[in-house]
NUVEXLO-693090 format. One record per residue: residue number from 1; residue in three letters; y, x, z of N, C-alpha, C, CB in turn. Coordinates in nm, 4 decimals. Glycine has a CB too. Layout:
marlo | drendo | n.py | n.px | n.pz | ca.py | ca.px | ca.pz | c.py | c.px | c.pz | cb.py | cb.px | cb.pz
NUM | Ala | Y | X | Z | Y | X | Z | Y | X | Z | Y | X | Z
...
***
This chain:
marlo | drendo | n.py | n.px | n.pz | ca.py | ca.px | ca.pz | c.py | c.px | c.pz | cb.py | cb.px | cb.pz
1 | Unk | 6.3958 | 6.3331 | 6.4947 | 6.4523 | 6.4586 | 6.4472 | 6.3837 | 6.4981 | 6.3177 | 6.4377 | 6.5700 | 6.5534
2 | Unk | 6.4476 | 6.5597 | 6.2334 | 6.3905 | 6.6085 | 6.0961 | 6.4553 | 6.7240 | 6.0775 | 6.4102 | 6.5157 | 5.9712
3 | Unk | 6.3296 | 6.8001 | 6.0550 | 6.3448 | 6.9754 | 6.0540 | 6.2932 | 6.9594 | 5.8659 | 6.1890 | 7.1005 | 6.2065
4 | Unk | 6.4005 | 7.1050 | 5.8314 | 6.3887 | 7.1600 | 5.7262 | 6.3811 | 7.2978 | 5.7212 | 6.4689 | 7.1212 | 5.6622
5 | Unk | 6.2763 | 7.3324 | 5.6545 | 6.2486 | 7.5441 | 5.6485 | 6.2672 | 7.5634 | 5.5379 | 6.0870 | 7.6353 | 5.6788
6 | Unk | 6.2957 | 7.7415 | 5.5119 | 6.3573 | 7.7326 | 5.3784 | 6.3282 | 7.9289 | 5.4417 | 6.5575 | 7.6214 | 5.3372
7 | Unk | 6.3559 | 7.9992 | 5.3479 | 6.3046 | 8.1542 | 5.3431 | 6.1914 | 8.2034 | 5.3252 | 6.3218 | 8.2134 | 5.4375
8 | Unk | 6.1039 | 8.1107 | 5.2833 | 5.9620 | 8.1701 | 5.2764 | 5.9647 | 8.2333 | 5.1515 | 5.8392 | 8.0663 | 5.2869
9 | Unk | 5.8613 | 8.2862 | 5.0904 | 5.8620 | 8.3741 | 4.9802 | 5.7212 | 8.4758 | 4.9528 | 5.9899 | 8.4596 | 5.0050
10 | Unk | 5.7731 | 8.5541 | 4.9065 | 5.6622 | 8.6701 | 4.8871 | 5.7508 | 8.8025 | 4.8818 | 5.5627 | 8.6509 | 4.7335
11 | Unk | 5.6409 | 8.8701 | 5.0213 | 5.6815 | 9.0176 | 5.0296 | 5.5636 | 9.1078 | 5.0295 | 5.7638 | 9.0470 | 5.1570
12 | Unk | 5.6105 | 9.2060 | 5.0534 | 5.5062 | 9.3417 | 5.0430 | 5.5297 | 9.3758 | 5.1888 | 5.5517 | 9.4875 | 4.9190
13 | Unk | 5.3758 | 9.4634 | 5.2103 | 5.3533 | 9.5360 | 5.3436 | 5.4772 | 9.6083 | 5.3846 | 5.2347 | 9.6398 | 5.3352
14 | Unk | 5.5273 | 9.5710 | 5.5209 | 5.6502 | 9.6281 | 5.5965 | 5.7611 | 9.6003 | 5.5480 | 5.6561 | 9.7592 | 5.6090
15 | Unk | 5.7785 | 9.4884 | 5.4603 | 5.9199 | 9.4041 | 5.4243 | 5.9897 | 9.3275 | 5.5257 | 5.8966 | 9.2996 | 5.3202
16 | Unk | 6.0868 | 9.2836 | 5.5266 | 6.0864 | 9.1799 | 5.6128 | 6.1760 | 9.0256 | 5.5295 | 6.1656 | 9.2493 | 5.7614
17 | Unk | 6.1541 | 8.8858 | 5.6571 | 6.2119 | 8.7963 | 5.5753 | 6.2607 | 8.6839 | 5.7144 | 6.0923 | 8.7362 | 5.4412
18 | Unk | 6.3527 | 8.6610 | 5.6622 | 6.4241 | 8.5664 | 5.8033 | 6.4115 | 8.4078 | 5.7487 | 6.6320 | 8.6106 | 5.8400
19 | Unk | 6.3191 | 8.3538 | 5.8431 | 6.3168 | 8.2167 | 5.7581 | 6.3828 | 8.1323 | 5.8763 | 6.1435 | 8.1532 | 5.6999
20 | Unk | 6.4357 | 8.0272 | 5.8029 | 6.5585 | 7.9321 | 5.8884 | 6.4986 | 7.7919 | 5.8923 | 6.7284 | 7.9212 | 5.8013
21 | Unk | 6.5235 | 7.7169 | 6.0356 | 6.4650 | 7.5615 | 6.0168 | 6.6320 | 7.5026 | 6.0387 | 6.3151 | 7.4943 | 6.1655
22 | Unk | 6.6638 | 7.3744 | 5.9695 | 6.7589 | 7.3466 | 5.9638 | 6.7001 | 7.1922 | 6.0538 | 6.8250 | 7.3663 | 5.8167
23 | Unk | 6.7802 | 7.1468 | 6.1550 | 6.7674 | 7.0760 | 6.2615 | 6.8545 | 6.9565 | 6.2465 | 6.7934 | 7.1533 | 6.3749
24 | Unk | 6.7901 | 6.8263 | 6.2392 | 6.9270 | 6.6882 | 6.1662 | 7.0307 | 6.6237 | 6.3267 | 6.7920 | 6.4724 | 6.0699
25 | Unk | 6.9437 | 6.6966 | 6.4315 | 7.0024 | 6.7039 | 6.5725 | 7.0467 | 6.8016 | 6.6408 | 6.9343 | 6.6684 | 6.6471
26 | Unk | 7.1192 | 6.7895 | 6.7509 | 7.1339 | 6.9158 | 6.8775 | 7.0260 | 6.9084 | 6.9652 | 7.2708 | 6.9044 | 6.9809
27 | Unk | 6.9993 | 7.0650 | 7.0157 | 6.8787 | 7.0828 | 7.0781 | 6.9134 | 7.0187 | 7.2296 | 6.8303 | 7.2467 | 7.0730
28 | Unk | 6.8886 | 6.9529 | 7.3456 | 6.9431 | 6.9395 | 7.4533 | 6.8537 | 7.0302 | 7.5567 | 6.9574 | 6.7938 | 7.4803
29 | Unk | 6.8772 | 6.9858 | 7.6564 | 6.7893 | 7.0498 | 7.8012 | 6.6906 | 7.0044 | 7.7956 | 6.8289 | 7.0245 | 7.9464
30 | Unk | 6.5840 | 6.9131 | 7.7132 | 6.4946 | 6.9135 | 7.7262 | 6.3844 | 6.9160 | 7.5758 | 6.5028 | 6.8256 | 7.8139
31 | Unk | 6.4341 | 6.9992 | 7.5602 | 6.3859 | 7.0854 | 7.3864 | 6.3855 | 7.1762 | 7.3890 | 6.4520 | 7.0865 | 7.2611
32 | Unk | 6.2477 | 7.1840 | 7.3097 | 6.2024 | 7.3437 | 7.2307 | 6.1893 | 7.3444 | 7.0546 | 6.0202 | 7.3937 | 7.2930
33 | Unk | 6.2063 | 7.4311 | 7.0527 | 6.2048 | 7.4382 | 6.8710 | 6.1076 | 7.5811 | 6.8738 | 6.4079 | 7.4680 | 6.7691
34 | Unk | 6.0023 | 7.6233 | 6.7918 | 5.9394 | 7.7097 | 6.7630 | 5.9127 | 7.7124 | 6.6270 | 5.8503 | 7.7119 | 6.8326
35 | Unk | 5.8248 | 7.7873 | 6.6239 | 5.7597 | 7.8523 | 6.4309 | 5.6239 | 7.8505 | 6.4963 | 5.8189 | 8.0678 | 6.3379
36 | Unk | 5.5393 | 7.8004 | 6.4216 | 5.3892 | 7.8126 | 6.3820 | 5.3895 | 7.8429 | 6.3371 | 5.3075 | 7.7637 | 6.3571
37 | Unk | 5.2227 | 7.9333 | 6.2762 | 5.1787 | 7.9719 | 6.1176 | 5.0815 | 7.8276 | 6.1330 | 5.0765 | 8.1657 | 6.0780
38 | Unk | 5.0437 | 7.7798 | 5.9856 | 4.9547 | 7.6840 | 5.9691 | 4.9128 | 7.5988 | 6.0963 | 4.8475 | 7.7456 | 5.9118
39 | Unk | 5.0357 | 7.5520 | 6.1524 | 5.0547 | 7.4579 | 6.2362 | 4.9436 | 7.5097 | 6.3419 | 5.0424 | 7.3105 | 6.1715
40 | Unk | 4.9151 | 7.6304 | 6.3616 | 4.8439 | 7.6737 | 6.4740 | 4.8724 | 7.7651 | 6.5779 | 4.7544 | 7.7107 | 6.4366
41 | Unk | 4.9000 | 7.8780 | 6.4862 | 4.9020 | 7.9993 | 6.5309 | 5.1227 | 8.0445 | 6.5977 | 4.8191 | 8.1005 | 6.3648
42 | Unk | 5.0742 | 8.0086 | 6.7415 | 5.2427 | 8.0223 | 6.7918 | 5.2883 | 8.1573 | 6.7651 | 5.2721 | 7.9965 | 6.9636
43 | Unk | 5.4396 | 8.1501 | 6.6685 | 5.4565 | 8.2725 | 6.6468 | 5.5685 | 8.2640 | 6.7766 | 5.4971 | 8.3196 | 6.4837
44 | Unk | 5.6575 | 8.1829 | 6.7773 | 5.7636 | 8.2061 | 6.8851 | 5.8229 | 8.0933 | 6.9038 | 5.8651 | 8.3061 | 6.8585
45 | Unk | 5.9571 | 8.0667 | 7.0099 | 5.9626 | 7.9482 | 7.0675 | 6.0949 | 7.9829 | 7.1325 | 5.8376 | 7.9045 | 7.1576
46 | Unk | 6.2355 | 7.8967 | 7.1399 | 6.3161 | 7.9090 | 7.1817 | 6.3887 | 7.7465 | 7.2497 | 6.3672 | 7.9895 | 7.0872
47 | Unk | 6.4567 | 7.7438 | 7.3754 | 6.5226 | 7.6841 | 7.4356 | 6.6415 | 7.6692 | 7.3845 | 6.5186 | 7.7195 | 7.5330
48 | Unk | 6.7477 | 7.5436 | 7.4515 | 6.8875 | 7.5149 | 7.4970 | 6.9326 | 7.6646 | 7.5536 | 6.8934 | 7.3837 | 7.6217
49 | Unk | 6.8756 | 7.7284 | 7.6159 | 6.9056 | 7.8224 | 7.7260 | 6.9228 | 7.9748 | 7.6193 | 6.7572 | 7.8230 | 7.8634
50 | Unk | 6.8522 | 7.9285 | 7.5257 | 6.7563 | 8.0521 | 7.4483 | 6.6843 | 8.1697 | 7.5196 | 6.8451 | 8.1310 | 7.3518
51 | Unk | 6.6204 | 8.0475 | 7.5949 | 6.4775 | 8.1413 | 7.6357 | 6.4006 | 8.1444 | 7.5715 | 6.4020 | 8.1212 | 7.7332
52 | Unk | 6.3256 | 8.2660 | 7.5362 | 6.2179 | 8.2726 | 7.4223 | 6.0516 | 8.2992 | 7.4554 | 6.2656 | 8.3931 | 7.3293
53 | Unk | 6.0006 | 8.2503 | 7.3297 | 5.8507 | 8.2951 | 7.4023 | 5.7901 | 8.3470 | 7.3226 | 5.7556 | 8.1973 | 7.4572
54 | Unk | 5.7278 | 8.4197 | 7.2979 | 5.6591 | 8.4597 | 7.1712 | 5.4735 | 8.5213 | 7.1840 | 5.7688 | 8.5912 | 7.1109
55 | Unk | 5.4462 | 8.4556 | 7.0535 | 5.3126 | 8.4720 | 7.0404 | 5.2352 | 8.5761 | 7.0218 | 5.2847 | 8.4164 | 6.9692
56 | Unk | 5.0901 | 8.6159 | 7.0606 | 5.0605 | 8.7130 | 6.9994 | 5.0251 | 8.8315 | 6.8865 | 5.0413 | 8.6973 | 7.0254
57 | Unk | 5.0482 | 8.7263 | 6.7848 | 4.9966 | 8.7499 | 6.6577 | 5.1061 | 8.8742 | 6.6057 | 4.9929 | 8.5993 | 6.5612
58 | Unk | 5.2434 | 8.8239 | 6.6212 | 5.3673 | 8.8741 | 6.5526 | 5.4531 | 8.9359 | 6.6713 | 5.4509 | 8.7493 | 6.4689
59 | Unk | 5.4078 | 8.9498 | 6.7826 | 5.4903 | 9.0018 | 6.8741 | 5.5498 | 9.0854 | 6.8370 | 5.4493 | 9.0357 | 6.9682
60 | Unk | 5.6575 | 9.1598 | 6.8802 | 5.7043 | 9.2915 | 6.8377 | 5.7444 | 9.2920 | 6.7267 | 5.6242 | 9.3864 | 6.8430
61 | Unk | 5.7359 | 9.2088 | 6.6270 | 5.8037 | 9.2563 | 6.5185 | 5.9053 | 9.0975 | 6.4626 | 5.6715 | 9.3270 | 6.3963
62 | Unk | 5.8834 | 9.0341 | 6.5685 | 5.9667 | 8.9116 | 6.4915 | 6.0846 | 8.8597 | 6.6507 | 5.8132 | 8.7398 | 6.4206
63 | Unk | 6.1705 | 8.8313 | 6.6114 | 6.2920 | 8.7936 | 6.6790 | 6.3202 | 8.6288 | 6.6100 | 6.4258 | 8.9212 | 6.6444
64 | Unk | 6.3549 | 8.5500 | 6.7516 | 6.3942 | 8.4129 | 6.7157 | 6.5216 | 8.3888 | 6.7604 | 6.3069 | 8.3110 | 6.7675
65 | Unk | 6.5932 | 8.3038 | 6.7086 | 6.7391 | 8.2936 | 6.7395 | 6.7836 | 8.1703 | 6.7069 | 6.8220 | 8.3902 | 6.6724
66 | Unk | 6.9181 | 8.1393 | 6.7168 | 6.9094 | 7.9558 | 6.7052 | 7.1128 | 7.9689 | 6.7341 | 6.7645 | 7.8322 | 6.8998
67 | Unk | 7.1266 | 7.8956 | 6.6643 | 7.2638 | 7.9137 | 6.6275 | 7.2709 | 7.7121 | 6.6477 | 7.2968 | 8.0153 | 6.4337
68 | Unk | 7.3572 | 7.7329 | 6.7393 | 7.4055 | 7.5685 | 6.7984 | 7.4959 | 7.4943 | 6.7016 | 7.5024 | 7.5736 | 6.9501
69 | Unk | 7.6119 | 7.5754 | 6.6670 | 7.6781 | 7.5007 | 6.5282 | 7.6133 | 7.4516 | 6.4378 | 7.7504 | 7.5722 | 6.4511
70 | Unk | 7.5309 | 7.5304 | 6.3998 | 7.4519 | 7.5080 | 6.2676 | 7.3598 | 7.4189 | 6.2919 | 7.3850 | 7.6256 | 6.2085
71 | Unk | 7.3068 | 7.4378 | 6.4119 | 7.1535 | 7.3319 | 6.4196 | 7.0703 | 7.4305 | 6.3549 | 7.1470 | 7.1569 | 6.3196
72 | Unk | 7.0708 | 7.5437 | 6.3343 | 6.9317 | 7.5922 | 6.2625 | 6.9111 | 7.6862 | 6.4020 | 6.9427 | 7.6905 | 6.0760
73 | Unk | 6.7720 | 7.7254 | 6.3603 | 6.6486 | 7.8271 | 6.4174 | 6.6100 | 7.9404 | 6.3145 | 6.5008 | 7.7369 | 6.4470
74 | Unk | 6.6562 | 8.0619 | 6.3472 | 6.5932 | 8.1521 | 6.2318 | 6.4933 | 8.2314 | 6.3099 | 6.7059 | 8.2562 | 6.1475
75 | Unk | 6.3890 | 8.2243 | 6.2398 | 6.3054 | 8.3833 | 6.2463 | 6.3064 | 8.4636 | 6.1903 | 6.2025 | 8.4031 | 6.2402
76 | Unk | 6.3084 | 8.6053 | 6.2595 | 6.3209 | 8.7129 | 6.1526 | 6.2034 | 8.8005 | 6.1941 | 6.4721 | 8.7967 | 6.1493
77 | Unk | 6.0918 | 8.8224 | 6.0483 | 6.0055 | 8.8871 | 6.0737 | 6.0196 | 9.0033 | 6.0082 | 5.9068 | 8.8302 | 6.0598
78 | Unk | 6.0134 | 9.1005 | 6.0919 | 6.0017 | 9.2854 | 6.0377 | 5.8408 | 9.3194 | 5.9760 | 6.0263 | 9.4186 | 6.2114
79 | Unk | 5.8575 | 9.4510 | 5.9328 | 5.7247 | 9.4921 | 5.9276 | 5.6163 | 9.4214 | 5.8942 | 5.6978 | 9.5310 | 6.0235
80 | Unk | 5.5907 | 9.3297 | 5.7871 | 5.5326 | 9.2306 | 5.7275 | 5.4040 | 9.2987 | 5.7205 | 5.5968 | 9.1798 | 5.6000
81 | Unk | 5.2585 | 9.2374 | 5.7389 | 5.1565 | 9.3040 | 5.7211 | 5.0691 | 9.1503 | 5.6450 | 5.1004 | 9.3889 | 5.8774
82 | Unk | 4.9623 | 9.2023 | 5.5533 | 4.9437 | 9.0680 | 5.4830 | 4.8851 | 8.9733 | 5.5424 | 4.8796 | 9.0734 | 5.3752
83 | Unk | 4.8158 | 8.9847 | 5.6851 | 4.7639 | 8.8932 | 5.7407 | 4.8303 | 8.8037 | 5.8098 | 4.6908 | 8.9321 | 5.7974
84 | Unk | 4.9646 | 8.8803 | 5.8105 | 5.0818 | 8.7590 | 5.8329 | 5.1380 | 8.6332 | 5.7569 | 5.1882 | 8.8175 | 5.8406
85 | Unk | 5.0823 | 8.5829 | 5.6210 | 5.0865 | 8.5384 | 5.5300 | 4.9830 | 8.3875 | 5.6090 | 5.0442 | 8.6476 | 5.4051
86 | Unk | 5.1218 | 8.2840 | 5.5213 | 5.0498 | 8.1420 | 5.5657 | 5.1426 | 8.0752 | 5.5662 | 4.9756 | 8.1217 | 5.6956
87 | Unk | 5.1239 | 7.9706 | 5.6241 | 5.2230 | 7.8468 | 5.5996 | 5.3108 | 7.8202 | 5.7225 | 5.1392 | 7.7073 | 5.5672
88 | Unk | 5.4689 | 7.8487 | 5.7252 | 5.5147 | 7.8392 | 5.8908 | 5.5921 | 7.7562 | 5.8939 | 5.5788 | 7.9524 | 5.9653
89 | Unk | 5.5393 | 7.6648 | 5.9385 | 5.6095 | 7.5039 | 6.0024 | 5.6734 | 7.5815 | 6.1166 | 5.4790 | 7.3477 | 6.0686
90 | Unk | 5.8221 | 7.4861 | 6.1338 | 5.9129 | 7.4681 | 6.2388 | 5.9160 | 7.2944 | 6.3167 | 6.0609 | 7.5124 | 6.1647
91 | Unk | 5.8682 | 7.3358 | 6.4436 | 5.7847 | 7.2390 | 6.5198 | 5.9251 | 7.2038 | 6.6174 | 5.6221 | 7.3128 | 6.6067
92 | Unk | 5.9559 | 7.0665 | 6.6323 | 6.0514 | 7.0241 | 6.7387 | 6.0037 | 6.9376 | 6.8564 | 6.1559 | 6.9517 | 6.6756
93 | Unk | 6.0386 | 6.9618 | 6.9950 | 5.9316 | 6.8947 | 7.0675 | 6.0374 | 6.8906 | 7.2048 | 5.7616 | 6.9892 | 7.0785
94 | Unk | 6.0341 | 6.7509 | 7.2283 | 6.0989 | 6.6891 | 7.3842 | 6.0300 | 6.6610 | 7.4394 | 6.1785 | 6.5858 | 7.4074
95 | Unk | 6.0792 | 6.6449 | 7.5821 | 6.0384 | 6.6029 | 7.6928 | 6.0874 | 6.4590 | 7.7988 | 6.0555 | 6.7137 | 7.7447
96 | Unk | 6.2390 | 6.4752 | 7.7229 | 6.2654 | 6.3614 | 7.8380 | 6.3570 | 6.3119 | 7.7782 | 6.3037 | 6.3943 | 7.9888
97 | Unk | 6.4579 | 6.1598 | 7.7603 | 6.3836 | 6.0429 | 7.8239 | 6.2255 | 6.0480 | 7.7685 | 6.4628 | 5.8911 | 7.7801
98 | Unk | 6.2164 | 6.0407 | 7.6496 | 6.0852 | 5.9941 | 7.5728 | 6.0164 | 6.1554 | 7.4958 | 6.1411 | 5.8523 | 7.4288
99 | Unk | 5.8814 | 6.1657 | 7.5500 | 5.8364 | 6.2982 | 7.4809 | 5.8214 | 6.2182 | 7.3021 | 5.6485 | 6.3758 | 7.5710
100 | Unk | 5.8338 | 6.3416 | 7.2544 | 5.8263 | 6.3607 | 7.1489 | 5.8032 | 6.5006 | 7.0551 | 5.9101 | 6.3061 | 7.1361
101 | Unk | 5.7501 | 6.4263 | 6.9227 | 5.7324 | 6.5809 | 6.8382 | 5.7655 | 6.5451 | 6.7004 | 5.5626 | 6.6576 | 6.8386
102 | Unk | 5.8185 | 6.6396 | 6.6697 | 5.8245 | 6.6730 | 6.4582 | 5.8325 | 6.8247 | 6.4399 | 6.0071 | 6.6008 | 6.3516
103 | Unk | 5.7551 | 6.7940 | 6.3242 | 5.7195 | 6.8728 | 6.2119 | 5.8058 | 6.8956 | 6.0735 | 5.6040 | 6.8200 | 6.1785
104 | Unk | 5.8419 | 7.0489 | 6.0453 | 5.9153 | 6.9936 | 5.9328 | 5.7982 | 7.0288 | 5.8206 | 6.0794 | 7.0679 | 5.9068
105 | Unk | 5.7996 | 7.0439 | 5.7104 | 5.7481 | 7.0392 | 5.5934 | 5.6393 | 7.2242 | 5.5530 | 5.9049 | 6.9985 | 5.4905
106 | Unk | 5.6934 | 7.2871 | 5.5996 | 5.6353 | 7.4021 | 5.6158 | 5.7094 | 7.4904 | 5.5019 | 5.4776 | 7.3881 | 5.6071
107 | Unk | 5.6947 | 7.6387 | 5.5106 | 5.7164 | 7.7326 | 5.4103 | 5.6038 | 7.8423 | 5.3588 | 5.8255 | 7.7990 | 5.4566
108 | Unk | 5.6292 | 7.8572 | 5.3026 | 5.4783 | 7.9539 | 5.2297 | 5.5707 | 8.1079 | 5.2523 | 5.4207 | 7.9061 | 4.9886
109 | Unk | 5.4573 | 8.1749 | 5.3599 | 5.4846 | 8.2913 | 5.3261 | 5.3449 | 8.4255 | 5.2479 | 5.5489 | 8.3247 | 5.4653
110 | Unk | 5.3539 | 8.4560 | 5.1745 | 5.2642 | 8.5687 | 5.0859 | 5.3011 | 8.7104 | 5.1612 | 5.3159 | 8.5764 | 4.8965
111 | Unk | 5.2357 | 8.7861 | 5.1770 | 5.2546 | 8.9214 | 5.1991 | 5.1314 | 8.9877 | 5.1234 | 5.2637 | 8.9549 | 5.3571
112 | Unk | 5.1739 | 9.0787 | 5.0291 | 5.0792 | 9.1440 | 4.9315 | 5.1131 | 9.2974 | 4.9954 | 5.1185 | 9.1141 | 4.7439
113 | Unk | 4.9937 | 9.3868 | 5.0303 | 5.0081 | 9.4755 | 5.0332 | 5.0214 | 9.6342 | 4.9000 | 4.9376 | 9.4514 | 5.1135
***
């Protein structure tokens, strides 16, 4: 699978910005697609089912969503604060027949207060 992100940018304190991973597959029953910051920090995480999970960092102010036609995953983060600023890879990860993982390329997000 090969993920592509795209919406990153630079905002100011309490902006917001919806960044999108574009997906070269369909998600099945045994896939998750999420957003990291700097491939660490889980911001959120969505299913086939679109069950979601979300991290502590950005709770509350970010919503994940995932549109099946498209193959993409958007996040939309509200209320931007600058420590939210970093690099957010969109992470793809199976389970069955064969586990697996990818990474797409990452996006730069800035938040200047």
């Amino acid at each position: 699978v090969q993920l592509v992100e795209s919406g990153g940018g630079s905002a100011r304190t309490g902006d917001s910005l919806t960044l999108s991973c574009a997906l070269s597959e369909t998600i099945t029953a045994f896939d998750t697609v999420g957003w990291y910051r700097d491939q660490r920090d889980l911001v959120a995480t969505i299913d086939q089912l679109n069950r979601t999970n979300y991290g502590d960092s950005l709770r509350g102010r970010v919503s994940i969503s995932r549109d099946s036609e498209k193959n993409t995953v958007d996040l939309r983060m509200n209320d931007l604060k600058p420590e939210d600023s970093g690099v957010y890879y969109c992470r793809f990860s199976r389970l069955f027949p064969t586990a697996a993982q990818a990474w797409g390329q990452g996006t730069q997000v800035t938040v200047s207060s």
